[in-house]
PARO-943851 format. One record per residue: residue in one letter; residue number from 1; x, z, y of N, C-alpha, C in turn. Coordinates in Angstrom, 1 decimal. Example, Ala and Ser with C-alpha at 12.3 -4.5 7.8 and 13.67 -1.06 7.14 Angstrom:
REM PARO-943851
+-----+-----+--------+--------+--------+--------+--------+--------+--------+--------+--------+
| res |   n |   n.c1 |   n.c3 |   n.c2 |  ca.c1 |  ca.c3 |  ca.c2 |   c.c1 |   c.c3 |   c.c2 |
+-----+-----+--------+--------+--------+--------+--------+--------+--------+--------+--------+
|   A |   1 |   13.2 |    7.8 |   -5.7 |   12.3 |    7.8 |   -4.5 |   13.2 |    7.8 |   -3.3 |
|   S |   2 |   12.8 |    7.1 |   -2.2 |   13.7 |    7.1 |   -1.1 |   12.9 |    7.9 |    0.0 |
+-----+-----+--------+--------+--------+--------+--------+--------+--------+--------+--------+
This chain:
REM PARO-943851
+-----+-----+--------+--------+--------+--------+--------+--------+--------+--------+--------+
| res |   n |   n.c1 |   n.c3 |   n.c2 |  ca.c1 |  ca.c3 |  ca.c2 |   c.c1 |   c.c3 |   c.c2 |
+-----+-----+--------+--------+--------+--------+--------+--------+--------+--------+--------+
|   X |   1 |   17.1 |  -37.8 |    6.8 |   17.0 |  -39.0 |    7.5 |   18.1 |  -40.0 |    7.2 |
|   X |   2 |   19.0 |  -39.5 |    7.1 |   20.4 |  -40.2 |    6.8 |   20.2 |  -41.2 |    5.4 |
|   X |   3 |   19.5 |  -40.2 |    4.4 |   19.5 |  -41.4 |    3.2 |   18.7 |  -42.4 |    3.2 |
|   X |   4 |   17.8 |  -42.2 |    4.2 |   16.6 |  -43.0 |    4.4 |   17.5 |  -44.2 |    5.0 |
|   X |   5 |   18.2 |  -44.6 |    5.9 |   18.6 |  -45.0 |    6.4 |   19.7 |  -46.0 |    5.5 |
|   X |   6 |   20.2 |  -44.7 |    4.2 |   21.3 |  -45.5 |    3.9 |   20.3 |  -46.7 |    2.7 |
|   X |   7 |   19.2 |  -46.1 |    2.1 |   18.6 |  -46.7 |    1.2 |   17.7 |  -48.2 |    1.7 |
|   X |   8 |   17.3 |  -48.1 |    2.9 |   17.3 |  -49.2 |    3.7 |   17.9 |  -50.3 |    3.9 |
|   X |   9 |   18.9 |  -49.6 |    4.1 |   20.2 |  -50.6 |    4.6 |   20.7 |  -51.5 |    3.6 |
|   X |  10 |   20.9 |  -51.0 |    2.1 |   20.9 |  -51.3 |    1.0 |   19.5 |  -52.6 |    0.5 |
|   X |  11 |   18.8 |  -51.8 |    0.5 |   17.8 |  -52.7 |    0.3 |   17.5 |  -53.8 |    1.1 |
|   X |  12 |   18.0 |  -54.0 |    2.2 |   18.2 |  -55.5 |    3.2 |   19.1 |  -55.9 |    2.6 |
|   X |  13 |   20.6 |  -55.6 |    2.4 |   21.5 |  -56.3 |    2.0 |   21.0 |  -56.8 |    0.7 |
|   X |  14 |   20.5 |  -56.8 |    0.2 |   20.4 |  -56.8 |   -1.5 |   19.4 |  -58.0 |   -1.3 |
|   X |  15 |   18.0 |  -58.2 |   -0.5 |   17.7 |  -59.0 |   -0.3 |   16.2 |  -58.3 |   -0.7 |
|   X |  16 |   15.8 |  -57.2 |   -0.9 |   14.8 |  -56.4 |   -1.3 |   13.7 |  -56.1 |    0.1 |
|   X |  17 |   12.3 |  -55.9 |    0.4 |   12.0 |  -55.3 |    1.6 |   12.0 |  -53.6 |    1.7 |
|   X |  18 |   12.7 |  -53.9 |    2.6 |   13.0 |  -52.3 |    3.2 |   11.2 |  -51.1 |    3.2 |
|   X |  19 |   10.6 |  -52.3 |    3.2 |    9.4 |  -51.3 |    2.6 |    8.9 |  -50.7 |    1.7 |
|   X |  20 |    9.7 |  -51.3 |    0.8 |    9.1 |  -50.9 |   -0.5 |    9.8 |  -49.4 |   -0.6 |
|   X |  21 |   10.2 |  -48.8 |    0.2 |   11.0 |  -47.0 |    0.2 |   10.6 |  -46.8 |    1.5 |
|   X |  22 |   10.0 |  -45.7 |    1.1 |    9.6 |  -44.4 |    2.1 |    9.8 |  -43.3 |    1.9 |
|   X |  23 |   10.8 |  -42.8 |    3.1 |   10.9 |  -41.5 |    3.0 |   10.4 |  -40.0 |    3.7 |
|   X |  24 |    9.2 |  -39.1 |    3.6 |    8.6 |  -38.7 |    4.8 |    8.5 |  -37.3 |    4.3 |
|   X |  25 |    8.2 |  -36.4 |    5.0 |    8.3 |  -35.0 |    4.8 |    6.8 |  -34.1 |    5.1 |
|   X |  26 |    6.1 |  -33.5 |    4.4 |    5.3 |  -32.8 |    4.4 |    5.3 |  -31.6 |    4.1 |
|   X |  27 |    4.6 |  -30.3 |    4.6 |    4.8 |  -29.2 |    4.0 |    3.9 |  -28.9 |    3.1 |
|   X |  28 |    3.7 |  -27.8 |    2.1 |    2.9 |  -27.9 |    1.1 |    1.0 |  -27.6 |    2.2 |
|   X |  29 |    1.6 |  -26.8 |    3.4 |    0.4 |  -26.5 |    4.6 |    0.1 |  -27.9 |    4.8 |
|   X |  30 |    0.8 |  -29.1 |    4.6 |    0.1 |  -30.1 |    5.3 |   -0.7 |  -31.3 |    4.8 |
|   X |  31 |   -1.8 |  -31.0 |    3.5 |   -2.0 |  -31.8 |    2.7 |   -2.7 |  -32.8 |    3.5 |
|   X |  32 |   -3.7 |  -32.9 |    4.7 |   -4.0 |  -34.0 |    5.0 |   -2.6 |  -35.1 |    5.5 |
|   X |  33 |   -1.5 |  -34.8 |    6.1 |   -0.4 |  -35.9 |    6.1 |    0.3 |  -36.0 |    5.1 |
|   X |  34 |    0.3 |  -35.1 |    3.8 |    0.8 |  -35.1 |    2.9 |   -0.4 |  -36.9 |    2.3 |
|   X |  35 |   -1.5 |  -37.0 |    2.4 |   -2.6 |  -37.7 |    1.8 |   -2.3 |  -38.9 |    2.8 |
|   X |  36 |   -2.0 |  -38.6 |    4.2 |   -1.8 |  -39.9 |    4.5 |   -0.8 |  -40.8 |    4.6 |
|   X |  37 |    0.5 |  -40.0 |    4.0 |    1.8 |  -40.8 |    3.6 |    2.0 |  -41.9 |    2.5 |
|   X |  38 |    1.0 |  -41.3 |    1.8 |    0.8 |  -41.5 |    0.1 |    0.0 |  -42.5 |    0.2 |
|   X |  39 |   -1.5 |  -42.7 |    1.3 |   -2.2 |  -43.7 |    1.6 |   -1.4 |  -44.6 |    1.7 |
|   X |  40 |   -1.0 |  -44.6 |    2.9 |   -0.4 |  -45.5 |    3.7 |    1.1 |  -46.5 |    2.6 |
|   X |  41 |    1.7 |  -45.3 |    2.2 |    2.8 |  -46.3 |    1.5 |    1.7 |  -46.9 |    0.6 |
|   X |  42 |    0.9 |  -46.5 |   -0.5 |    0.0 |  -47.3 |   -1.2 |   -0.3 |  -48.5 |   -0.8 |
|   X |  43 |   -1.1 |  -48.8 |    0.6 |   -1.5 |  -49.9 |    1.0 |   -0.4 |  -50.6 |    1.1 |
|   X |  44 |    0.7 |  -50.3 |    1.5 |    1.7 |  -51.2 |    2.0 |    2.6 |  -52.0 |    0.6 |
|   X |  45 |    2.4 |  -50.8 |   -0.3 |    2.5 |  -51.7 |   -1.9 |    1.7 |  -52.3 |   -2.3 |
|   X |  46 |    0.4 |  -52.3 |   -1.8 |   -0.6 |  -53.4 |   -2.1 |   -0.2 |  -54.8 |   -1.6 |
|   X |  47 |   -0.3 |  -54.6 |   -0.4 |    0.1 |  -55.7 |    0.8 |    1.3 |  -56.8 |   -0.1 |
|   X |  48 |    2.1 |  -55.9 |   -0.3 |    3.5 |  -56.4 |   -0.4 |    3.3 |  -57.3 |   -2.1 |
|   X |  49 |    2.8 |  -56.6 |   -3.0 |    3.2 |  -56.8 |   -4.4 |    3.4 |  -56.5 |   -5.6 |
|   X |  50 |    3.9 |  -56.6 |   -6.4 |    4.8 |  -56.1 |   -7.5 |    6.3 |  -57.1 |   -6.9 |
|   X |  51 |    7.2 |  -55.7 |   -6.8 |    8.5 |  -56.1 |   -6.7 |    8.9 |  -57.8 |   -6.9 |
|   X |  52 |    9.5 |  -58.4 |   -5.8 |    9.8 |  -59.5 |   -6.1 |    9.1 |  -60.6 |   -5.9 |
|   X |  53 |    7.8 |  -60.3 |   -5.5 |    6.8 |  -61.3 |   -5.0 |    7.1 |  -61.6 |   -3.7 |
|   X |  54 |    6.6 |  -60.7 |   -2.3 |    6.8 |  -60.6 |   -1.4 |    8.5 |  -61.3 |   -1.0 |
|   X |  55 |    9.7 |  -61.1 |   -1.9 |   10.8 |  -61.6 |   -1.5 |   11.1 |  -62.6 |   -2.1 |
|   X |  56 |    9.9 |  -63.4 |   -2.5 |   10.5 |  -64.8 |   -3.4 |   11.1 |  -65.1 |   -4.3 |
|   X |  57 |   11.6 |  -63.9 |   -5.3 |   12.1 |  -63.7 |   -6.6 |   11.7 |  -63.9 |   -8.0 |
|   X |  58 |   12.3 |  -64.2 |   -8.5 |   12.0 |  -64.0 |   -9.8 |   12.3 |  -62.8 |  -10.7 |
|   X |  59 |   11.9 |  -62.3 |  -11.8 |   12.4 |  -61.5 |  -12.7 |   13.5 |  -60.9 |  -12.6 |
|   X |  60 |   14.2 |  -61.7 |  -13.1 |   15.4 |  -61.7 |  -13.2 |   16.6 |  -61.6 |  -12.0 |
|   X |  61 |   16.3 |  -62.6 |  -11.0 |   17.1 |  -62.4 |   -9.8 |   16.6 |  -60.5 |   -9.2 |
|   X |  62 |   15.1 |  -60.1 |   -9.0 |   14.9 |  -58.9 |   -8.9 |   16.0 |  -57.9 |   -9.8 |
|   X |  63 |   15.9 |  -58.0 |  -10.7 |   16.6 |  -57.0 |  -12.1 |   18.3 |  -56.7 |  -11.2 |
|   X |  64 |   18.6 |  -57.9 |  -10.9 |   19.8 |  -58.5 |  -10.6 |   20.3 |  -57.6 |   -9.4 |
|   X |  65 |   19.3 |  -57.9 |   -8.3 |   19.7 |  -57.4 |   -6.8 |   19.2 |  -55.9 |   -7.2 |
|   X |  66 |   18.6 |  -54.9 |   -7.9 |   18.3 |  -53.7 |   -8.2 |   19.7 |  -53.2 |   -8.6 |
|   X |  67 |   20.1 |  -54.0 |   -9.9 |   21.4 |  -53.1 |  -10.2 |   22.4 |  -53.2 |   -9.3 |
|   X |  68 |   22.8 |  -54.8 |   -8.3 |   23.5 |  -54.2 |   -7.0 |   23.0 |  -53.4 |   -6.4 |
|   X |  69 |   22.1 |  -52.9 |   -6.1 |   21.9 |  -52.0 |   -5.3 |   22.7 |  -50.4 |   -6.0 |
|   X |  70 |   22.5 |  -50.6 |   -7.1 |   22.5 |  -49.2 |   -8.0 |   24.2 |  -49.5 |   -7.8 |
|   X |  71 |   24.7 |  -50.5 |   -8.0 |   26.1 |  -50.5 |   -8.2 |   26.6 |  -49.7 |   -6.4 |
|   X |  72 |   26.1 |  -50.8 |   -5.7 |   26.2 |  -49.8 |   -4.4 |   26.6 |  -48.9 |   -3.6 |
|   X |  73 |   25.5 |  -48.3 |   -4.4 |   25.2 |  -46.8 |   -3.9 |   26.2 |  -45.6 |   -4.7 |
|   X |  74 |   26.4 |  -46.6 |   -6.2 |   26.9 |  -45.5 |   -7.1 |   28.6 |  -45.5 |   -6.6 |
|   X |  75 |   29.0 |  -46.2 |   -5.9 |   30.1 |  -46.6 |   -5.5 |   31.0 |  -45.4 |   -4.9 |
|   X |  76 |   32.2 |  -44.9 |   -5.2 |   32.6 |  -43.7 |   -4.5 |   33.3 |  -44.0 |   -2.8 |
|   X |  77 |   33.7 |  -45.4 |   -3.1 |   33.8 |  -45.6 |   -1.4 |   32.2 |  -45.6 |   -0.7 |
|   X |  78 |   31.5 |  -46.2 |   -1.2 |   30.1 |  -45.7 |   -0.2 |   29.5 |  -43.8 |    0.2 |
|   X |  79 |   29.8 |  -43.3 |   -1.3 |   29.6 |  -42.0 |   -1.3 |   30.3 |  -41.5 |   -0.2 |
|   X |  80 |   32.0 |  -41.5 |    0.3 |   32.3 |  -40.9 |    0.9 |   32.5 |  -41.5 |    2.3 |
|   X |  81 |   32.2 |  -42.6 |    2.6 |   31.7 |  -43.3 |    4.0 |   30.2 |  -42.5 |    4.3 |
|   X |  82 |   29.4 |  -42.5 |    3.7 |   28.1 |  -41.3 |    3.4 |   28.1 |  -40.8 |    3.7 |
|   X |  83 |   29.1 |  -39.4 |    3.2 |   29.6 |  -38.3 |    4.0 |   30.2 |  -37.8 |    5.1 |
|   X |  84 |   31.4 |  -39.2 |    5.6 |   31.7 |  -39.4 |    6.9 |   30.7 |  -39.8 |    7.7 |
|   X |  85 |   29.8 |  -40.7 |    7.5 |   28.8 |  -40.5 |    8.8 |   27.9 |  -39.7 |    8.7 |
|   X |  86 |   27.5 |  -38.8 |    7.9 |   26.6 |  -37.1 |    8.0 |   27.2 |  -36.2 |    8.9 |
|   X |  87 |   28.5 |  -36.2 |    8.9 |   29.6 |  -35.7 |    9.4 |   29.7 |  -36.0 |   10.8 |
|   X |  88 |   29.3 |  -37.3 |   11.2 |   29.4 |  -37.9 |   12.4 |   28.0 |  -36.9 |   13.1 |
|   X |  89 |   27.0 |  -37.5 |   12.1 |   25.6 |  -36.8 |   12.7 |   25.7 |  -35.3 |   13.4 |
|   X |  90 |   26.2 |  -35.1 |   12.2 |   26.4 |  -33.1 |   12.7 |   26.8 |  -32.6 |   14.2 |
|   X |  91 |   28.0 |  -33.8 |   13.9 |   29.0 |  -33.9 |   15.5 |   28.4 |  -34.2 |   16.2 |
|   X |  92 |   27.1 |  -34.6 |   16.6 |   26.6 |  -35.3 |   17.8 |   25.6 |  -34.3 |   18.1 |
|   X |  93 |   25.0 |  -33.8 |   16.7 |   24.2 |  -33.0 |   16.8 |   22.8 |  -33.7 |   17.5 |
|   X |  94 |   22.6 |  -34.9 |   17.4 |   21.5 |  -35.6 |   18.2 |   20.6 |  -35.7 |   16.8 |
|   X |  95 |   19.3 |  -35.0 |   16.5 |   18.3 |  -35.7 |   15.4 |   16.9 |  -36.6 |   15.5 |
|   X |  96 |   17.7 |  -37.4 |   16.3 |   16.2 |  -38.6 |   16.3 |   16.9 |  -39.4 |   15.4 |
|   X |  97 |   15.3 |  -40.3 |   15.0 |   15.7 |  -41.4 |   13.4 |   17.1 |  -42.4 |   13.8 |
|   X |  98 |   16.1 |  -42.3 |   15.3 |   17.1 |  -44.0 |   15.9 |   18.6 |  -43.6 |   16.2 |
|   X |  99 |   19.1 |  -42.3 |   16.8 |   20.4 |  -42.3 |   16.3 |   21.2 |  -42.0 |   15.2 |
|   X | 100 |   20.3 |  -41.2 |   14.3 |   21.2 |  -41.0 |   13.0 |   21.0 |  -42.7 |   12.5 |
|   X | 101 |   20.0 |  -43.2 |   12.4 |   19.8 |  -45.0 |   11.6 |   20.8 |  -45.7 |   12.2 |
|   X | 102 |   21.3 |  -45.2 |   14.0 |   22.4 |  -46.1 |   14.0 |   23.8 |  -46.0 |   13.4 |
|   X | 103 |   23.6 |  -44.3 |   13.6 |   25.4 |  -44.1 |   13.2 |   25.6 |  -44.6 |   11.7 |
|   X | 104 |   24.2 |  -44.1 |   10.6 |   24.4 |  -44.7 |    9.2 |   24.8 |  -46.1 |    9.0 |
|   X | 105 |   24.3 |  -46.9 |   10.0 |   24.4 |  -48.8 |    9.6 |   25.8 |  -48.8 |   10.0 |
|   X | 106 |   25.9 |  -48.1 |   11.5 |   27.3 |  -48.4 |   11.8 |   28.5 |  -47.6 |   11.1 |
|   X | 107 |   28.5 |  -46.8 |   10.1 |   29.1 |  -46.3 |    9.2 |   29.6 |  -46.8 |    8.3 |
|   X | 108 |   28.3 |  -47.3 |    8.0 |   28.5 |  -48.1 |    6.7 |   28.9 |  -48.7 |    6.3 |
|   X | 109 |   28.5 |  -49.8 |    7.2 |   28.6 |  -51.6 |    7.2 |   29.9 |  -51.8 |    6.6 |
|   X | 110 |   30.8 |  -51.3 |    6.9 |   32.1 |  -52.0 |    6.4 |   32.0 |  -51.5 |    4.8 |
|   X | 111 |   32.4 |  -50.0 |    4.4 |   31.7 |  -50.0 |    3.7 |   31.3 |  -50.8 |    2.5 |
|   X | 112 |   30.4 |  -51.0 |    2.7 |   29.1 |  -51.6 |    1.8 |   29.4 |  -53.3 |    2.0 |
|   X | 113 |   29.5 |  -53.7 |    2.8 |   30.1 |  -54.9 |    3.2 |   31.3 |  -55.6 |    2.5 |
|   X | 114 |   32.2 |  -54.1 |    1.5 |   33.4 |  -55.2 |    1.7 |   32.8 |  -54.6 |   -0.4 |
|   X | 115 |   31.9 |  -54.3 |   -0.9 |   31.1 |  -54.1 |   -2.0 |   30.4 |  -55.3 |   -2.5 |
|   X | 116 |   29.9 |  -56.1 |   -1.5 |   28.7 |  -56.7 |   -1.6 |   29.4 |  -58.1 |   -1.9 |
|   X | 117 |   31.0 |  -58.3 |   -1.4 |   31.2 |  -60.1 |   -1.8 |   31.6 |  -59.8 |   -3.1 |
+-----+-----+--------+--------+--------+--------+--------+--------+--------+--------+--------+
């Protein structure tokens, strides 16, 4: 859940819709939700576009905010802010989306923040 969170977070900053990534878990026993994850993100790529539509982009500006993102993520101060807030999760020991999504943003932010000017 944690990366989901961090790949989100990323994709807002960057200027990308946080929809266009989904992260969801099925077991191989569970092919009807396995079919409707797959549905559902589908439609929602439909809805949305080809990359860059939906966000008012162009080409190029898209290409642009993708490899920030890549630069980002590839970043070793992000990596190990990353692992400090997994670390945080563990310690709380709490696994709902909404508290690990907060501790990740709040983890992050600085982070990723002092990457992004």
């Amino acid at each position: 859940m944690g990366v989901d969170a961090l790949v989100k977070k990323v994709l807002r900053d960057v200027g990308i819709k946080e929809e266009r990534f989904s992260l969801q878990w099925a077991s191989a026993a569970e092919a009807p939700l396995f079919v409707k994850h797959i549905t559902g993100f589908t439609e929602t790529m439909r809805e949305l576009g080809p990359i860059g539509e939906a966000e008012g982009l162009t080409k190029v500006e898209v290409q642009e905010r993708i490899k920030k993102a890549l630069d980002l993520v590839s970043s070793q101060k992000v990596r190990i802010s990353f692992g400090n807030a997994t670390k945080a999760v563990r310690k709380d020991a709490i696994w709902t989306v909404e508290h690990i999504n907060g501790i990740i943003n709040t983890k992050m932010e600085k982070s990723l923040a002092s990457l992004s000017e």
